[in-house]
N, C-alpha and C positions, 0 to 999 in steps of 0.2 A: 167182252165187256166185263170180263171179272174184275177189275180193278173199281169199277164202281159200285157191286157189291162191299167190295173191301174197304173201298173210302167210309160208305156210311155206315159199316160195323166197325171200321176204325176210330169215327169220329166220337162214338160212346165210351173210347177206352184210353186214347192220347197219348203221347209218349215217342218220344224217338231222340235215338241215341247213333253216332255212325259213327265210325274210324277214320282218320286220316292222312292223309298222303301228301308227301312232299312235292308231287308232280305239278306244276304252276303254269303248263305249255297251255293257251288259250285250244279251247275246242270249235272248231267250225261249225257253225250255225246250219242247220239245215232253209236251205232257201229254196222256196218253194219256184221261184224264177228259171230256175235251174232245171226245175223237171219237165215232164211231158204236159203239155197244156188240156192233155184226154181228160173229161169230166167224170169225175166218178159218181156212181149210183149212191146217194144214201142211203142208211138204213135205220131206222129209226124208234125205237124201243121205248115201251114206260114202265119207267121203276114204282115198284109198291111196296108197301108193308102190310101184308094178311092182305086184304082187300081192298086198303088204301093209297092213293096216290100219293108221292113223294117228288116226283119229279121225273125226266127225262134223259133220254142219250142220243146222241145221233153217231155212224159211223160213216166212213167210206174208205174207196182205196183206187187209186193210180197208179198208173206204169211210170218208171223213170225213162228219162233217154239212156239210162245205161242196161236198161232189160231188168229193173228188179221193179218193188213197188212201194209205194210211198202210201202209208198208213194214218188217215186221221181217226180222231173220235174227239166228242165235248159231252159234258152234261150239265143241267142243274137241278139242284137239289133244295128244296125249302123244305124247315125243319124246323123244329121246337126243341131248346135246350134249357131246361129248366124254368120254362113260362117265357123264354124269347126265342122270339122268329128267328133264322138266322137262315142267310140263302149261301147258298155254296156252287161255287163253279169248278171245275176242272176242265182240264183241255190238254188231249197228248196228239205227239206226231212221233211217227219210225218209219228209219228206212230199211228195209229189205233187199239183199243183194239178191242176182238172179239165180243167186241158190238156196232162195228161201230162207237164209241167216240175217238175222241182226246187225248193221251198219253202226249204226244210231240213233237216237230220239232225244224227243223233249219230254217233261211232265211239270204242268202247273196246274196249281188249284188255289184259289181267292175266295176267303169268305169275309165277313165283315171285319175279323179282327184276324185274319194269316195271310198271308201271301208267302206261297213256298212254292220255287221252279227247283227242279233238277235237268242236267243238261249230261247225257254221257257217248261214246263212242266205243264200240271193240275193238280194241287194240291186242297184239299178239298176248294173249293166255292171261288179258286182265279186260276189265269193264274199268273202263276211265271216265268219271263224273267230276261237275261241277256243281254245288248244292248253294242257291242263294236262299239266304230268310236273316228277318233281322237286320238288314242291309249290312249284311257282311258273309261274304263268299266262300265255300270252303271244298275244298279240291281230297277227292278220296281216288281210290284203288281198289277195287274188289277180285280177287284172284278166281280165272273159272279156266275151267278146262273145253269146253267150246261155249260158241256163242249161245247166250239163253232164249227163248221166247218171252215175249209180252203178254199181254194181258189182249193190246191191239192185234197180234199177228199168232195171237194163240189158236183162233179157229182154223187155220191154215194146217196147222200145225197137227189137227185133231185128226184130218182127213185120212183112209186109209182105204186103199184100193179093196181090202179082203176083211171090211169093216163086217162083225159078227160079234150075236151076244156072247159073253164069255173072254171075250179078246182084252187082255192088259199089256199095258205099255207105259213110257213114259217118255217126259220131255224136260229137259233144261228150261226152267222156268227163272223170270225175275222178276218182283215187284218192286216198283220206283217210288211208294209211298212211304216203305217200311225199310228197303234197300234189303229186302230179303232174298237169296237165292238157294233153291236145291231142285229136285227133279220137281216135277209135277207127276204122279202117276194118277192114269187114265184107265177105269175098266167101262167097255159097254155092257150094259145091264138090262137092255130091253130095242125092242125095234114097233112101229109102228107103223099105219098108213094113215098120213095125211087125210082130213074129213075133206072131200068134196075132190079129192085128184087121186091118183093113181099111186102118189109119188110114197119114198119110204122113208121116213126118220127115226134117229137112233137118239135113247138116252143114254151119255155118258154121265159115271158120277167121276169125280176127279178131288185130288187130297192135295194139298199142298201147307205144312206147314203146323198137320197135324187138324186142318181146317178141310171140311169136306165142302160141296156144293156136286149140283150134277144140272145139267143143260141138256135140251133136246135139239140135234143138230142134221140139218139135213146131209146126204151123199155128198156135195159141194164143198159144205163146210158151214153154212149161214147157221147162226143160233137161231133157232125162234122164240125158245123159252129158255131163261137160268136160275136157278133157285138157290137161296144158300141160308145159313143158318137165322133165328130168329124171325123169321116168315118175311124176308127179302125176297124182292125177284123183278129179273125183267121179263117183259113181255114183247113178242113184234108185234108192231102197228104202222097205219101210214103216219105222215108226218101233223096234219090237221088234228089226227087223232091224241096224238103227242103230247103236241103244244098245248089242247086243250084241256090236259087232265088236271094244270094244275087251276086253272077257271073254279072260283068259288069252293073249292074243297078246304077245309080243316086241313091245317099241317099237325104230322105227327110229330109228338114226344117220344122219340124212339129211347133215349136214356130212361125217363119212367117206362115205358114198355118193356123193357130190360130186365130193369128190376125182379129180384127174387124174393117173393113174399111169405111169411112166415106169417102164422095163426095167433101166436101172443107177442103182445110187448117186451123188451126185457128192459127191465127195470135200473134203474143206474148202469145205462150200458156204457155210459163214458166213462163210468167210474170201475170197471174191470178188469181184473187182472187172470182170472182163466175163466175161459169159456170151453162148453164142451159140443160139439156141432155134429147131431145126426145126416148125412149126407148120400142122398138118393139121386137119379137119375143120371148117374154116369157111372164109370171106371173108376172105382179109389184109387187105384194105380194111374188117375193123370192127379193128383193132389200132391203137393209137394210135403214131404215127409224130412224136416230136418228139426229134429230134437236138439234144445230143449224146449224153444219157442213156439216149434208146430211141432205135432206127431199126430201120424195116422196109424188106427187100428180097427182095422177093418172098414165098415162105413161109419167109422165115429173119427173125428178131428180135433183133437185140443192145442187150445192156443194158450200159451202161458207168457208173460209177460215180466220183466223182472220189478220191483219195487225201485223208485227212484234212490230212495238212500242205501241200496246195495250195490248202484252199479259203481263199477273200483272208478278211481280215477290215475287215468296212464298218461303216458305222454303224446301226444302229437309227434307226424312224423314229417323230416323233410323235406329230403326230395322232391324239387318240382311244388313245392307249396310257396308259398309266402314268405315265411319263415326264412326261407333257403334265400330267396331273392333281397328282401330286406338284411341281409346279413343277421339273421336272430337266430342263431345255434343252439341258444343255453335256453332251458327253464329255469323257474324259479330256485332249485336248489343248485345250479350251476351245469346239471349233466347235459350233456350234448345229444341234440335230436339228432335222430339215425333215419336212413330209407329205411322204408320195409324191406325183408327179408321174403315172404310171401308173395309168392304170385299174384295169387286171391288178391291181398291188401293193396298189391302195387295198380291192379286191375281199375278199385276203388278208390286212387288215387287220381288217375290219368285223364286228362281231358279227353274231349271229345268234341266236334265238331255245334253240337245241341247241349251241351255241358260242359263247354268254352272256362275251366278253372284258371289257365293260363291266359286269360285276356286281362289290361292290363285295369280296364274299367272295374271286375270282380276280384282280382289281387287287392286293388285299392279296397274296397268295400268289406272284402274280408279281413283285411288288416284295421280298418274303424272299429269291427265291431269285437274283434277278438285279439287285438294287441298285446291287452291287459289282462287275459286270464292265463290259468294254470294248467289246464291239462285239456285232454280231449271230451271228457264230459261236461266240465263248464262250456265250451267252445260251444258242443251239439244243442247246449240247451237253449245259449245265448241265440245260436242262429236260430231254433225253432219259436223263441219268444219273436224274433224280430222279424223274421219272415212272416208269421203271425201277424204282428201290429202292422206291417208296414204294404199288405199287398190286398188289395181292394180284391174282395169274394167277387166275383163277379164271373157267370157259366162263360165259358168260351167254345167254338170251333175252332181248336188249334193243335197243329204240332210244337207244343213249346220248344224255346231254347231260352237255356239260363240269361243269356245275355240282354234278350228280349225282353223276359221277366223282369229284370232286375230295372231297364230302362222305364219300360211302361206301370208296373207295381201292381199289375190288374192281374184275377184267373181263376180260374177255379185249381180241384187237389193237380191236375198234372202240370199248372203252371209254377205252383207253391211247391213240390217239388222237384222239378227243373230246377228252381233258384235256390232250393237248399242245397240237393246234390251238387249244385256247380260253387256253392261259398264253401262248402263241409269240404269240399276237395282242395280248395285253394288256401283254407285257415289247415290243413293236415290233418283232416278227419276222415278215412277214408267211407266213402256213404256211395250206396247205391238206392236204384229203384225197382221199389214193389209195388207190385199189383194184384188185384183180387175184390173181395167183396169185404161190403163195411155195416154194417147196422144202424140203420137211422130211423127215426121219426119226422125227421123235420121237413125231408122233400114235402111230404103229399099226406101226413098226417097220420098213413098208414106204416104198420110197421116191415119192414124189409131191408134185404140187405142188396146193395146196390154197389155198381162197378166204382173202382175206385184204386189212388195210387199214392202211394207215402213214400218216404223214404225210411231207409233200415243207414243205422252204424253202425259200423265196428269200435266199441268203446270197452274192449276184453272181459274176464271173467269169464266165467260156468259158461253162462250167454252172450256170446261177444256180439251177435248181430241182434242189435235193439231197435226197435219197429221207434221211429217219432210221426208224428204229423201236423204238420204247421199250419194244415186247413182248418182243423180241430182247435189248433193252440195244446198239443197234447205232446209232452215229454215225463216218460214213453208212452207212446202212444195205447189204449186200450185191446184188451182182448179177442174182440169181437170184428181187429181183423185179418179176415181168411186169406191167405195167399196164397195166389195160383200161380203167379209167374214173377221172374224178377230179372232185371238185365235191360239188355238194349232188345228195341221194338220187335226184331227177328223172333226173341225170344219170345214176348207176348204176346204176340199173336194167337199162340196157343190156346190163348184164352175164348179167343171166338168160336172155339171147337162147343165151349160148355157154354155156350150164352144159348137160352131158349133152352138149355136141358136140364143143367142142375137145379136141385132143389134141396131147402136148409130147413133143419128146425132145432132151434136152442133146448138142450135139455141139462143144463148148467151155465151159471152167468154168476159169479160173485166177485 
């Protein structure tokens, strides 16, 4: 059931990005008609935050008529995002060949404003999916060298005849939320006896992704208990027990829970341009260290910002943009736009399946709003005024995609930018996404710095990657903020490593 820890520490941070594939063959549906009619045990677990209910999971599992087994789980989750309830579902199924590998699955999760399935199969020396959201389809490839485990068929997976503390190991892991793969490594860390039986269970902690969590699981394999960062966790219970936890309880604000709270105000923090951020309870060494914009030295972090009327203005590039497709080659002095040369830049050019620049609804749009300007810095600021005016604040549970965004107008920062990074790529701005923490007042009155996601351009100079944020209405965006991670969702995940441990406090803000 780690994938449900994962969902609702994902849902505080947003964000996903995937690659593409040309492969179009429809994927066979798992049919449940098909398999062995043996009723499986459930089992039934409730999710918490510290000591509060959040919601529930249930799992089970089946034999096929071919000798493997057939893996369900559901859960729901009510939550609080930003003063609104919002209930969230999920539901996965995988099959299991009778050599304990990966066949294929499904994964869907529906909350009030997402609905996102992925559908994939193992195929020779690749993971083949089909990703619907947005009502529009999108077929990837992920390259593995053998089949991974789940989240559903991970406890299986844990088992080990000559299980003892001290014992490490690891497993080909994939999560279908984030479409993240690499091992999973496993060390047991402790052994215990069961209060009231005989029996013996083992705590494993297990890493994955730079993200720890650790479960207590018996000889068999059953979780009983999982715990993971920010004071998550499930727990076994029977099913009466379940269902009724969420009966009359207060749903939590897990995003304000989040939050990192600092002792003073800072004073004109939107108006910012270096800040200097003393930083405790973690690794300086997971802070990203890229001068001029951030640098780290030692537990101190400064964030310096360029002034708007220094940043140069260059050209747009354009390959694969607009520009290219509209036949508009020339700027205004006549010279002819070029691709990138840069890998980096051509990265931050490229669509993506959640950042759809070649669709031809965000072509159009970005050709409205940037037709008539001159270079890459009008363009960036043009997009961040109008993403701005044009996309109702509104919190969301969602995995954005640009395209979504751009239909519906609605979201909070990882909806605002999704649609900037998906217009900045299609006007030839090349723009990626960052993540990290921000400094506000305005959630909850109190002062703190809270999870959060902008986008950065490449618009050259000293500083060529300039933070904006269109949540703010801020080109360039202020000092105050910190960034942990930046890229597609694989990469931010990392982040959930420092949620519940880091700690800030401003001791420069001008």
């Amino acid at each position: 059931m780690a994938e449900v820890l994962g969902v609702l520490a994902f849902l505080i941070l947003g964000g996903l990005a995937l690659q593409g594939s040309s492969d179009t063959r429809a994927l066979r549906p798992i049919d449940p008609a098909a398999l062995s009619a043996g009723p499986g045990q459930d089992r039934w677990m409730g999710i918490f935050f510290e000591d509060q209910p959040v919601g529930y999971a249930v799992s089970s599992q089946v034999p096929t008529v071919e000798g493997g087994t057939l893996l369900r789980s559901r859960s729901l989750f009510r939550l609080v995002a930003m003063g609104q309830i919002q209930r969230v579902v999920t539901a996965s199924t995988a099959v299991m060949g009778p050599d304990g590998l990966l066949q294929r699955f499904e994964f869907f999760m529906d909350s009030d404003q997402l609905e996102l399935s992925v559908r994939g199969e193992v195929r020779p020396r690749v993971l083949h999916m089909e990703v619907l959201q947005a009502g529009e389809a999108q077929t990837l490839e992920l390259p593995m060298e053998r089949p991974p485990q789940l989240s559903l068929s991970l406890e299986r997976a844990l088992v080990r005849d000559d299980m003892a503390v001290g014992q490490r190991f690891s497993v080909p892991y994939f999560d279908p939320l984030t479409l993240a793969q690499a091992d999973l490594t496993v060390e047991v860390t402790d052994v215990i006896i069961l209060p009231g039986t005989a029996e013996e269970a083992y705590w494993l902690t297990t890493t994955f992704g730079g993200v720890q969590s650790r479960r207590l699981v018996t000889p068999s394999g059953e979780t009983l208990r999982e715990e993971s960062g920010l004071g998550l966790s499930l727990v076994r219970m029977t099913e009466p027990e379940a269902e009724a936890l969420l009966e009359g309880s207060e749903p939590v604000d897990l995003i304000s829970r989040a939050a990192v709270r600092v002792g003073q105000p800072v004073p004109g923090a939107r108006g910012t341009r270096r800040a200097v951020l003393a930083v405790t309870g973690i690794d300086p060494s997971l802070l990203l260290d890229q001068p001029p914009g951030q640098r780290v030295e030692g537990t101190t972090v400064t964030v310096e910002v360029p002034i708007r009327e220094e940043i140069p203005a260059q050209q747009r590039f354009l390959a694969g943009t607009v520009w290219e497709e509209r036949g508009s080659p020339l700027v205004g002095d006549g010279t002819a736009l070029q691709p990138p040369a840069d890998p980096e830049i051509a990265a931050a050019l490229a669509p993506s399946p959640l950042l759809p620049s070649d669709h031809p609804e965000v072509r159009e749009k970005a050709w409205e709003i940037a037709r008539d300007l001159p270079d890459r810095k009008a363009t960036a600021e043009a997009l961040e005024r109008w993403v701005y005016t044009h996309v109702e604040k509104r919190p969301l549970l969602s995995l954005p995609n640009g395209l979504e965004v751009l239909r519906r107008l609605e979201g909070d920062c990882n909806e605002h930018t999704a649609l900037y990074v998906t217009l900045a790529r299609a006007a030839g701005v090349p723009a990626r996404v960052a993540a990290g923490l921000v400094y506000s007042e305005e959630v909850d009155g109190s002062p703190a710095f809270w999870y959060h996601a902008w986008p950065e351009v490449h618009l050259g100079g000293d500083n060529p990657w300039v933070p904006v944020d269109p949540t703010f209405g801020q080109f360039p965006a202020d000092a105050t903020h910190l960034k942990l991670a930046e890229g597609d969702l694989d990469r931010q995940v990392g982040i959930l490593s420092l949620m519940g441990r880091i700690g800030l406090a401003v001791t420069e803000a001008r």
